[in-house]
PAZAPA-4460 file (N, C-alpha, C; in steps of 0.05 Angstrom, whole numbers, plus 32768, in hexadecimal, padded with zeros to 4 digits):
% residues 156
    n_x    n_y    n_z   ca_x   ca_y   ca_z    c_x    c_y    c_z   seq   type   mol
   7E92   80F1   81A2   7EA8   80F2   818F   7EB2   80D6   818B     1      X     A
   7EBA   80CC   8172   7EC3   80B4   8170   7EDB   80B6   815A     2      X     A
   7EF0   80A9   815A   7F06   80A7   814D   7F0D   808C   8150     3      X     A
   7F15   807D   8131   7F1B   806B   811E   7F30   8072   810B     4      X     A
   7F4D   8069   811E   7F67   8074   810A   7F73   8059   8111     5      X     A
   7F7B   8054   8103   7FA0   803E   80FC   7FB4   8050   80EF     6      X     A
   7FCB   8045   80F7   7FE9   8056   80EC   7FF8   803B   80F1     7      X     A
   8003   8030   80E0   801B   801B   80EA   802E   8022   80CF     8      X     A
   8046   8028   80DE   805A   8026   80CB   806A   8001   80C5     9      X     A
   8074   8000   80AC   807B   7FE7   80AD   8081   7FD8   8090    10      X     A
   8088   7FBD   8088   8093   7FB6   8070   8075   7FA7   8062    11      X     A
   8078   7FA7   804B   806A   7F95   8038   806E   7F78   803F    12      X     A
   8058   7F6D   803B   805D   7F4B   8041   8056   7F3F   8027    13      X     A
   8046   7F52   801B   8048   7F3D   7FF4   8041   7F5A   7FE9    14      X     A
   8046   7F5C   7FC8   8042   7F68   7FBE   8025   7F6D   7FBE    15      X     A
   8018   7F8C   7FB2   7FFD   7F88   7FB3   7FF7   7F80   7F9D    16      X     A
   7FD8   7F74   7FA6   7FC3   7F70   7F94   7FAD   7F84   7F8C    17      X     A
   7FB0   7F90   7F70   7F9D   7F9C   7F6E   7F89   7F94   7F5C    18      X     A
   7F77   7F9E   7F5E   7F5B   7F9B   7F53   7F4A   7FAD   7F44    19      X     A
   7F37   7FA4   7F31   7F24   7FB9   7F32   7F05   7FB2   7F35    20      X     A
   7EF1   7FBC   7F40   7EDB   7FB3   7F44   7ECC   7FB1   7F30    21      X     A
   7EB5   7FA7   7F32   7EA4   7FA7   7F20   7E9B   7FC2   7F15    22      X     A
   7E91   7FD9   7F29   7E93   7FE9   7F25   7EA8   7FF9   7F18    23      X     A
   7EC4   7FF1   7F11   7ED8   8002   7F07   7EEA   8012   7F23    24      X     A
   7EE0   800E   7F39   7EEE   8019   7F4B   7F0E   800A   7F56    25      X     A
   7F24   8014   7F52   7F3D   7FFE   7F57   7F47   7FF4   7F74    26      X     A
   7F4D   7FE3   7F7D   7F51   7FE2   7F9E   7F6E   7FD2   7FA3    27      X     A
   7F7F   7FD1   7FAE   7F91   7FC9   7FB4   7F95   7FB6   7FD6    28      X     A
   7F97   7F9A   7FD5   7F9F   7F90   7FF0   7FB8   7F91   7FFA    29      X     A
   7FBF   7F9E   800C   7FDF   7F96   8012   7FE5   7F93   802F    30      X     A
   7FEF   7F7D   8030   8000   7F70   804C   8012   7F7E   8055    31      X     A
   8013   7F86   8075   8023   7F97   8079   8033   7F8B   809B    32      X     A
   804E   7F89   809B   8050   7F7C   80B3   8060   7F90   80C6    33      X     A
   8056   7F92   80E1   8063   7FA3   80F4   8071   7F8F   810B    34      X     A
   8083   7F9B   8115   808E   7F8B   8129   8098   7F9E   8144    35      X     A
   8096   7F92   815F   809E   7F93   8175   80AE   7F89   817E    36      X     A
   80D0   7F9A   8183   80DD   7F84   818B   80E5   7F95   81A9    37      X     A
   80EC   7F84   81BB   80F3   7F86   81E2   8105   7F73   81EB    38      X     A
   8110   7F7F   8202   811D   7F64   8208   8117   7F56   8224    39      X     A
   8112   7F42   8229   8101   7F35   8240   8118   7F40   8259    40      X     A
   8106   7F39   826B   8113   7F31   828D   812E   7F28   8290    41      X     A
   8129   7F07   8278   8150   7F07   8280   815D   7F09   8267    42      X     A
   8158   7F1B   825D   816A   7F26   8250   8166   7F1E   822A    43      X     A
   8154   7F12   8223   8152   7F06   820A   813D   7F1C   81F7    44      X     A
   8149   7F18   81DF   8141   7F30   81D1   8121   7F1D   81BC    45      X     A
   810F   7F2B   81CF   80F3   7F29   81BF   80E9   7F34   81A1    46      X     A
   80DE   7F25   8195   80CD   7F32   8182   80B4   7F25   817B    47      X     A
   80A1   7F3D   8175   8086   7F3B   816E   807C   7F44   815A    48      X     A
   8071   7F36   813F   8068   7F43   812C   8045   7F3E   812C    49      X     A
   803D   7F59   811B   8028   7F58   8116   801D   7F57   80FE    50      X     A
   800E   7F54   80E8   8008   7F4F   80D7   7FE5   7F5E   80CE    51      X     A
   7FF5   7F7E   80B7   7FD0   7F7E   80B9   7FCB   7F82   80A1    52      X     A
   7FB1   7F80   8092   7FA7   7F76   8074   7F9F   7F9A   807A    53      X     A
   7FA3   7FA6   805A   7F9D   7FC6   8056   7F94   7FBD   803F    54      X     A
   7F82   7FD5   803F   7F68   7FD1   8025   7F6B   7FF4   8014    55      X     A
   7F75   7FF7   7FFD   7F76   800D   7FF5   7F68   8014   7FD8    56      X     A
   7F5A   802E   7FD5   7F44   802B   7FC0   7F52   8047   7FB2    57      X     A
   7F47   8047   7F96   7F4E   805B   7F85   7F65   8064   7F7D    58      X     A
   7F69   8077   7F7C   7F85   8083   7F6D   7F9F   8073   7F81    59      X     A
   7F9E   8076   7F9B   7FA8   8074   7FAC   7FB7   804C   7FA8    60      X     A
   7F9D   8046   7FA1   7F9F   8025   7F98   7FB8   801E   7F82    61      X     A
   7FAC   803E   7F6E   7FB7   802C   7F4F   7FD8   8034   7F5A    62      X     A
   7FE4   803F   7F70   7FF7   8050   7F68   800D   8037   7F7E    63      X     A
   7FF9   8025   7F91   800B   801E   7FA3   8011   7FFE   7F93    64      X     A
   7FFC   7FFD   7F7F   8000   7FE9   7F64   801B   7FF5   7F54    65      X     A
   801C   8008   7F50   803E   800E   7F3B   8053   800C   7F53    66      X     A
   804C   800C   7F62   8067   801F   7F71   8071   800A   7F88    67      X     A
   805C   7FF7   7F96   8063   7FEF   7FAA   806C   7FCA   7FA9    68      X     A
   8076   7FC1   7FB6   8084   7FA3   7FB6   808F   7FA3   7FD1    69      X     A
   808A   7F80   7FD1   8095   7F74   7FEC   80AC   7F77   7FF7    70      X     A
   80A8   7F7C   800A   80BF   7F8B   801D   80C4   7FA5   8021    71      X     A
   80AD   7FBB   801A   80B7   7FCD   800D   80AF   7FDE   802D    72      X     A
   80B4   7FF4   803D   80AF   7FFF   8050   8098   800F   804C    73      X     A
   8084   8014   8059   8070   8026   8053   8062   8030   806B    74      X     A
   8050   8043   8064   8046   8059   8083   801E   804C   8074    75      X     A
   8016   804B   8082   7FFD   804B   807F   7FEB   8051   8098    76      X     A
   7FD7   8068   808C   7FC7   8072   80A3   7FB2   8070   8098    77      X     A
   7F96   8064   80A4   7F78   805B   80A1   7F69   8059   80B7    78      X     A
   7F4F   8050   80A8   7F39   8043   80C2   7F40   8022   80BA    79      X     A
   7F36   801D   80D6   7F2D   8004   80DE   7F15   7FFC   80D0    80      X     A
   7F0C   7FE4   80CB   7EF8   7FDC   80BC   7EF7   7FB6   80C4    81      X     A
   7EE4   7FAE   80C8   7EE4   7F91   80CE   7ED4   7F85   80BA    82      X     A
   7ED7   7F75   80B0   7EB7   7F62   8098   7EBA   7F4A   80A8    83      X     A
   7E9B   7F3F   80A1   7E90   7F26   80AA   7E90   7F1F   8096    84      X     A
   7E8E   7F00   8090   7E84   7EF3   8081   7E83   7ECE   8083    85      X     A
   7E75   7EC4   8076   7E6D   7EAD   8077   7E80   7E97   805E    86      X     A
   7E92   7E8B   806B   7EA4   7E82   8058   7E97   7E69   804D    87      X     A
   7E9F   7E5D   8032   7E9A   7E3C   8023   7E8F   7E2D   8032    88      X     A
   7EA1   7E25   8044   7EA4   7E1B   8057   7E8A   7E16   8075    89      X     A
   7E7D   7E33   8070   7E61   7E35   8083   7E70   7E43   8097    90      X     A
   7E82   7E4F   809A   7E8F   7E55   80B8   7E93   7E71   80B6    91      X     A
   7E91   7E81   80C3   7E8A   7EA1   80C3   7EA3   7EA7   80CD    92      X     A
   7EB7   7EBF   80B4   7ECA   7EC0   80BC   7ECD   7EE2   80BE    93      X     A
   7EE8   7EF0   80C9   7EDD   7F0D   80C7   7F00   7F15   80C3    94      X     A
   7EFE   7F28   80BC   7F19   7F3A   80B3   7F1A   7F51   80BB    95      X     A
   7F31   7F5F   80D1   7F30   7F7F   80D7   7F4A   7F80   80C7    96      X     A
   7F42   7F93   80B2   7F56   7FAE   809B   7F52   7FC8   80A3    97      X     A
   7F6B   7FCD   8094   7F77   7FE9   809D   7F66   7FF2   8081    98      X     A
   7F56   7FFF   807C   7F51   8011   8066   7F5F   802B   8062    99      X     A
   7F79   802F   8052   7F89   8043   804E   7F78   8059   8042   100      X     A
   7F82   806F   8050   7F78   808A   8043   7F97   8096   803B   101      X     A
   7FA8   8092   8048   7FC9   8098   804A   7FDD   808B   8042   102      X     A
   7FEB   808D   8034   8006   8070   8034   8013   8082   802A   103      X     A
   8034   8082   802D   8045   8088   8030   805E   807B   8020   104      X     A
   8068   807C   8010   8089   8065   800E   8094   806F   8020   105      X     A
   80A7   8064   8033   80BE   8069   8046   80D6   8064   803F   106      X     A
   80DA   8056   8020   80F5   804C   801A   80F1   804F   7FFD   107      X     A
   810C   804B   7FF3   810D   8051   7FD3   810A   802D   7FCB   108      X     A
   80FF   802F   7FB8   8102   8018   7FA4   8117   800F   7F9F   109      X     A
   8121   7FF4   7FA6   813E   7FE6   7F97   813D   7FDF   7F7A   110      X     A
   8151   7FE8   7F77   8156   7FE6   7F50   8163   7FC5   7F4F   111      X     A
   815E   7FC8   7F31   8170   7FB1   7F2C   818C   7FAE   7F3F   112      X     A
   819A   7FBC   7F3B   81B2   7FBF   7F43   81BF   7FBB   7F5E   113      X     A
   81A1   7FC5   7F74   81A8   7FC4   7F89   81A4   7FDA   7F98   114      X     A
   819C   7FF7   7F87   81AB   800D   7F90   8187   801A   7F97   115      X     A
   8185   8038   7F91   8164   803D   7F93   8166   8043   7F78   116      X     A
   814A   8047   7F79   813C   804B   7F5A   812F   8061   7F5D   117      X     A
   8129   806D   7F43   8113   8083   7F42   8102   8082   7F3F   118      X     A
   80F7   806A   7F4D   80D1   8069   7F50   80CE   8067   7F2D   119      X     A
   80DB   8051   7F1E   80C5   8051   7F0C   80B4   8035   7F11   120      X     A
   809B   803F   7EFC   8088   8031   7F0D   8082   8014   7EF7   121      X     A
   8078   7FFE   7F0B   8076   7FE0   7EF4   8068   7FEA   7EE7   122      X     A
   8066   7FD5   7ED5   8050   7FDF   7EB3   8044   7FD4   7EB3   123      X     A
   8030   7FDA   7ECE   8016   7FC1   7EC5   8001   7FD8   7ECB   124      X     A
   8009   7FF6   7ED6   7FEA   8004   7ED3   7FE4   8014   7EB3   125      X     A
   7FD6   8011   7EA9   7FCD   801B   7E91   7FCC   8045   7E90   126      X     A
   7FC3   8044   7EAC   7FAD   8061   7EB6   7FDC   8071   7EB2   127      X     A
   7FF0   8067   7EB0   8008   8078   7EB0   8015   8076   7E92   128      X     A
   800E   808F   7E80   801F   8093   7E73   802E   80AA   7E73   129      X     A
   8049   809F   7E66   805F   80BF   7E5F   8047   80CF   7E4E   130      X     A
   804A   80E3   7E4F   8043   80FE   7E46   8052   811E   7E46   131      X     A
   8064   811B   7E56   8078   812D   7E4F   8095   8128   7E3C   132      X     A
   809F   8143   7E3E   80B3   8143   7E1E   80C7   8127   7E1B   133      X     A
   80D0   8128   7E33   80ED   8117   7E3A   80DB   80FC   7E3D   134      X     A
   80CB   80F1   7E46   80C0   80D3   7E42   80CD   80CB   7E60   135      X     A
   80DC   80D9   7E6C   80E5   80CC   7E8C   80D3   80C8   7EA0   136      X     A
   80C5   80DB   7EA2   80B8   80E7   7EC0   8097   80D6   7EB9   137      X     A
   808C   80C6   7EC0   806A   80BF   7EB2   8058   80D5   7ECA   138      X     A
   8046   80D4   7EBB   802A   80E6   7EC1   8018   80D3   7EC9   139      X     A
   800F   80DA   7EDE   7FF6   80C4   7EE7   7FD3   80D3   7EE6   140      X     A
   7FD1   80CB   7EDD   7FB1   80D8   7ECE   7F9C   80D5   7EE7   141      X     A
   7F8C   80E5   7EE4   7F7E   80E9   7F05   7F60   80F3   7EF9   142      X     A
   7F53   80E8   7F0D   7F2F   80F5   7F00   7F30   8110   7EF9   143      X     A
   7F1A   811F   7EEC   7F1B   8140   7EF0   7F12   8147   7F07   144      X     A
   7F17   8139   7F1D   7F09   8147   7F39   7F25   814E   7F3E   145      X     A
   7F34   813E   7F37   7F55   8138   7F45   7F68   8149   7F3A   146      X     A
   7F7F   8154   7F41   7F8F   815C   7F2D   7FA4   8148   7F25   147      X     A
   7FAB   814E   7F12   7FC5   8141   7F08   7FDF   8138   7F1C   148      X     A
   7FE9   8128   7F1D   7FFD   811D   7F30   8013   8124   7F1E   149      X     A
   802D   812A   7F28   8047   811E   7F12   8057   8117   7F2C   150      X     A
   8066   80FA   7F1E   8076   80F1   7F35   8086   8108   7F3F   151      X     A
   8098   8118   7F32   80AB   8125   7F42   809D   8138   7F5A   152      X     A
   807E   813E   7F52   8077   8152   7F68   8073   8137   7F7C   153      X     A
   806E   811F   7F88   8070   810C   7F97   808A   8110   7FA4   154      X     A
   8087   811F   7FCA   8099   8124   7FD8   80B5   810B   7FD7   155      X     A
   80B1   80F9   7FDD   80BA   80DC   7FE0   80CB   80CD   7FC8   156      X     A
***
């Protein structure tokens, strides 16, 4: 039996980057920082952060592209995954990511104002248009394998 899980809860360190492949498939990178804080022997209050690169593909991608920004709190649960590679440079370098199957918002979006927002989403994915009466609520379009999403059924 073998098991390959990550779970780190924790904040955004940059907005993501998303992408689309050559193939048409969309992927999202996002920085995610966790921290450990203790307090030593004599008495001084420690902290330890960690820093881990998440790799997110498909629907899941386009959605953490509308919705997500730096600083923002998030749950992400995946596999581990490492790449090699051989940099410009000649020097073989390697990267372990969290490949999300799970993510979570943990916090509301700050509005202009200060206050939360209702998750509306930036206008940079194409795949979200209004389609219902009132023009408030957008519809996020999903393969025919998939069903239809509408934000309000999104617990969060």
């Amino acid at each position: 039996m073998n098991l390959n899980r990550a779970m780190v809860i924790g904040n955004l360190t940059r907005d993501p980057e998303v992408k689309t492949t050559p193939t048409g498939k969309t992927v999202a990178r996002l920085g995610v920082a966790t921290s450990n804080v203790w307090v030593n022997d004599a008495g001084v209050k420690q902290e330890d952060v960690e820093f881990h690169n998440i790799v997110v593909w498909g629907k899941l991608a386009e959605i953490c592209g509308q919705y997500l920004a730096k600083g923002r709190k998030v749950y992400v649960e995946g596999r581990l995954k490492t790449r090699d590679w051989v940099g410009q440079d000649g020097v073989k370098r390697n990267r372990t990511e969290i490949i999300a199957e799970n993510l979570i918002m943990l916090d509301r979006a700050p509005n202009k104002e200060g206050g939360a927002s209702n998750f509306a989403p930036r206008p940079v994915a194409p795949q979200v248009q209004n389609q219902n009466k009132d023009q408030s609520m957008p519809v996020i379009q999903v393969s025919a394998q998939e069903e239809e999403i509408k934000l309000e059924d999104i617990p969060f």
